[in-house]
Every structure is written in structure tokens, then in C-alpha cells.
C-alpha positions as CSV (number, residue, x, y, z in Angstrom):
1,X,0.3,-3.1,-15.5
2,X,-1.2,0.1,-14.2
3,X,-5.3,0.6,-14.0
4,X,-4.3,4.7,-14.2
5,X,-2.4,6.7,-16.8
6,X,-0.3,9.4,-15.1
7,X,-1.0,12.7,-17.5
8,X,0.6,15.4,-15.3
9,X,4.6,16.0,-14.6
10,X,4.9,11.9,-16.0
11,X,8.4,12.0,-15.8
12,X,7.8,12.4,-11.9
13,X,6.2,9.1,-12.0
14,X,8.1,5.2,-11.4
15,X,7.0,1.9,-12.5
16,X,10.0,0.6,-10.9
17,X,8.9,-2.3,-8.6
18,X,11.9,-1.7,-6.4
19,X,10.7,1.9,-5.5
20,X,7.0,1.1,-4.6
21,X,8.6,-2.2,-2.3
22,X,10.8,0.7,-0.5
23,X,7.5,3.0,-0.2
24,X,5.5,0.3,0.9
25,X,8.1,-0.7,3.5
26,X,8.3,3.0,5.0
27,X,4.9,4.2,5.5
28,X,2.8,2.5,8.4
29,X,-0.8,4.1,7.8
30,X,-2.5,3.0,4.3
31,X,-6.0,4.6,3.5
32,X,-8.7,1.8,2.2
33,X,-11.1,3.2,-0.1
34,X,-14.8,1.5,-0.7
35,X,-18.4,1.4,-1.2
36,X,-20.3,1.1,2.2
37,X,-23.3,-1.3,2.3
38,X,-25.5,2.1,1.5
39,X,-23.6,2.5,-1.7
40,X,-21.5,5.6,0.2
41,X,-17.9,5.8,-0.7
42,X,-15.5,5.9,2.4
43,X,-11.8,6.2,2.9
44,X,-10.3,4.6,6.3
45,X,-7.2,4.7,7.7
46,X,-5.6,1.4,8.8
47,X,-2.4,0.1,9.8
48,X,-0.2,-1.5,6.8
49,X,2.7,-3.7,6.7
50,X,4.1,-5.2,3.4
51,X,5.0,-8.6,3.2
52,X,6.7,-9.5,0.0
53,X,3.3,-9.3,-2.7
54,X,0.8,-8.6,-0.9
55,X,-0.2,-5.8,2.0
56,X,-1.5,-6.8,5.1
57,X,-4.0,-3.9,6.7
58,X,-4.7,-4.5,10.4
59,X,-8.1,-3.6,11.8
60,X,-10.9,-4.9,14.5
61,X,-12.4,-7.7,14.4
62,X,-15.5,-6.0,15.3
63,X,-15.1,-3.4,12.3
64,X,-17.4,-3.4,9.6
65,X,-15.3,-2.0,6.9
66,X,-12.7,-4.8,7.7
67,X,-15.1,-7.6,7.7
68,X,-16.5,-5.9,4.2
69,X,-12.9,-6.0,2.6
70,X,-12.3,-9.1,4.0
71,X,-15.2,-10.5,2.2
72,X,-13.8,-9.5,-1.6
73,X,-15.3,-5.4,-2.0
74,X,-13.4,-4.1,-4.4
75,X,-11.1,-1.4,-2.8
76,X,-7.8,0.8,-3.4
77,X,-4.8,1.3,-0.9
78,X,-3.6,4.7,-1.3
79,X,0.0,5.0,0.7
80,X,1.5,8.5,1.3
81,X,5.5,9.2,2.4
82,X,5.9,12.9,3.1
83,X,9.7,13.7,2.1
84,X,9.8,17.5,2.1
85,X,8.4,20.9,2.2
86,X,10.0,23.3,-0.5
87,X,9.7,26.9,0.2
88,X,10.2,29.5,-2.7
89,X,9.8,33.1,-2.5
90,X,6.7,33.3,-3.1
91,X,3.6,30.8,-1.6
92,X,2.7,30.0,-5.0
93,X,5.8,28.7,-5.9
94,X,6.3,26.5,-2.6
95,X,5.3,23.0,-3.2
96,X,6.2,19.5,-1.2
97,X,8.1,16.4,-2.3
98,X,6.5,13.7,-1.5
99,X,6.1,9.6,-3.1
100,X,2.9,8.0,-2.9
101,X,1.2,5.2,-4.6
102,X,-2.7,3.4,-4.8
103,X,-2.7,-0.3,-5.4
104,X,-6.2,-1.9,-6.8
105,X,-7.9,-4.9,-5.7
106,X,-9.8,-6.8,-3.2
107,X,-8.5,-8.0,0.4
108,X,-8.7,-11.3,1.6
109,X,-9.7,-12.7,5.0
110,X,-6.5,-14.5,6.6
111,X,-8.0,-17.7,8.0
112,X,-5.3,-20.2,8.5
113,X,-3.9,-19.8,11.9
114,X,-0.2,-20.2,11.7
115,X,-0.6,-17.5,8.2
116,X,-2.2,-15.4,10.6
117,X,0.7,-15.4,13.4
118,X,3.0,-14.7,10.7
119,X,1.4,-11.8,9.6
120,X,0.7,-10.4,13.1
121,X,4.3,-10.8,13.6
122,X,4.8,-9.1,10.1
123,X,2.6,-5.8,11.2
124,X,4.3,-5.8,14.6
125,X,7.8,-6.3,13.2
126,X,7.0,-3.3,10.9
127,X,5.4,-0.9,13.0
128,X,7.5,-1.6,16.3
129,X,11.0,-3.0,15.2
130,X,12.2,-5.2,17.9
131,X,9.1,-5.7,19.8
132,X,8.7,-9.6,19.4
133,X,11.9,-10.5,20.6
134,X,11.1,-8.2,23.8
135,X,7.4,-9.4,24.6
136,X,7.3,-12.3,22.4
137,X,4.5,-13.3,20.5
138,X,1.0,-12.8,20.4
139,X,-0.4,-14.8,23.5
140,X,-4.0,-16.0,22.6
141,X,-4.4,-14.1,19.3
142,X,-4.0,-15.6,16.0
143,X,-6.7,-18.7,17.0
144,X,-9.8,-16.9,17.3
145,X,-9.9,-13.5,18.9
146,X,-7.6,-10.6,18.4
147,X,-7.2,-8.3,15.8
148,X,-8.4,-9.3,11.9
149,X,-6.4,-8.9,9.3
150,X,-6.6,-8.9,5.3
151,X,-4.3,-8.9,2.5
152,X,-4.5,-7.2,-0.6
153,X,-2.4,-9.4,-2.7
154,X,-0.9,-9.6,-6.2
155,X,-0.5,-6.0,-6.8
156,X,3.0,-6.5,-7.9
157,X,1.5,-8.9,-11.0
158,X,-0.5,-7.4,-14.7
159,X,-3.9,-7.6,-14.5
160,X,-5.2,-10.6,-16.9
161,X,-5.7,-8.5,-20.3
162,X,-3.9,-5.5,-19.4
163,X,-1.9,-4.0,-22.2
């Protein structure tokens, strides 16, 4: 069920599942949004991959942001696909076609190991088609250094009490 009511050009608007899957499968970049530690609201750009219900972001392990999703802040995902620039006549009439979405929840630290490989090979998979059967996999990461990742999960689910 959605947290937002769309009130402008609604018939614009999908619920269908299928359609955010084939958004979520063709955009790359996903901006978190949060509240810092000083209570500051900040949007940052990550790397995204979907895999099946939940969204994996990629990010440092030395980040701050990611080690503050990963420890349950409540955050939103907003995805953008750029499709189009119409031009009219006049600037005013010009507009741009475009499908986005923002998924609500809290990330989750990946912690087993072999979940982790998986969804290393997920993000690569995504973001360089091919790649793992050219270098292989990730030598040394997964089992304690490399990249962190989290996973926004169960946005394709109502929320408990939703309407």
C-alpha cells in the first residue's frame, strides 16, 4: 500500500508492481534520503541494484551515512529514469517524460558472507553486465573488507495497517 497519495495528473501514476520491478531494474543510481546524527536532512547518491524484494545500495565501508542506514534510520529511495525531453513551441509548454518512484523503509546491514557475495555479484551483474564471468568474483571481499552493502527490503509488501 502506498505511504503517499498522488493528487496531481493521477492518471500518470502506476501501482502496477511489474512497472516499478522494470524501473528498478533500469536505473543504476538511487538517492537515500535521511536524518544525519545532527538532526540535518541529507540526500546521497549510491549505487542500486534490485534483487527480487528488496534493493541493495552499495557504499564504503568507511561511509557514515551507510553505516547509519545500515543500522535501521528510517530512509526513502528515490529512483529517477529519464525517458524524454518534449519540446513544444513555446518553453512553457516543453516538459520531459520521465518514470520515477520513492520506496520507504529502513536498510539492513548484510552480514552473512555468502548473502553478501550474492549481492556483490547482484550490484556488479547490474551495473556491468558480463563482468563476473570475465574477471570472476570478488577476490577477498565479501569476508570482511570491501564495499558494505544494505538492503531496503519488503517494499513490494502493505505496510501492517495500511488501508
Amino acid at each position: 500500500m502506498a505511504r503517499t497519495t498522488i493528487t496531481r495528473l493521477r492518471t500518470k501514476a502506476s501501482q502496477d508492481r511489474s512497472e516499478l520491478d522494470r524501473l528498478l531494474d533500469s536505473v543504476h543510481i538511487g538517492h537515500f534520503a535521511l536524518v544525519a546524527e545532527n538532526g540535518q536532512p541529507v540526500v546521497l547518491p549510491t549505487a542500486v541494484a534490485r534483487d527480487g524484494d528488496r534493493m541493495l545500495a552499495h557504499g564504503s565501508t568507511g561511509s557514515g551515512w551507510i553505516r547509519r542506514l545500515a543500522a535501521g534510520a528510517p530512509t526513502s529511495l528515490a529512483v529517477t529514469s529519464f525517458d524524454a525531453l518534449v519540446v513544444a513551441r513555446s518553453a512553457f509548454e516543453s516538459s520531459m517524460r520521465y518514470r520515477s518512484a520513492v520506496i520507504f523503509g529502513q536498510c539492513m546491514p548484510l552480514t552473512d558472507p555468502d548473502d553478501k557475495l550474492r549481492a556483490l555479484d547482484t550490484v556488479v551483474e547490474a551495473l556491468l553486465p558480463g563482468r563476473l564471468a570475465v574477471r570472476g568474483r570478488w577476490a577477498g571481499c565479501g569476508r570482511g573488507a570491501g564495499p558494505q552493502l544494505g538492503r531496503l527490503s519488503g517494499f513490494g509488501q502493505p505496510r501492517p495497517g495500511a488501508a
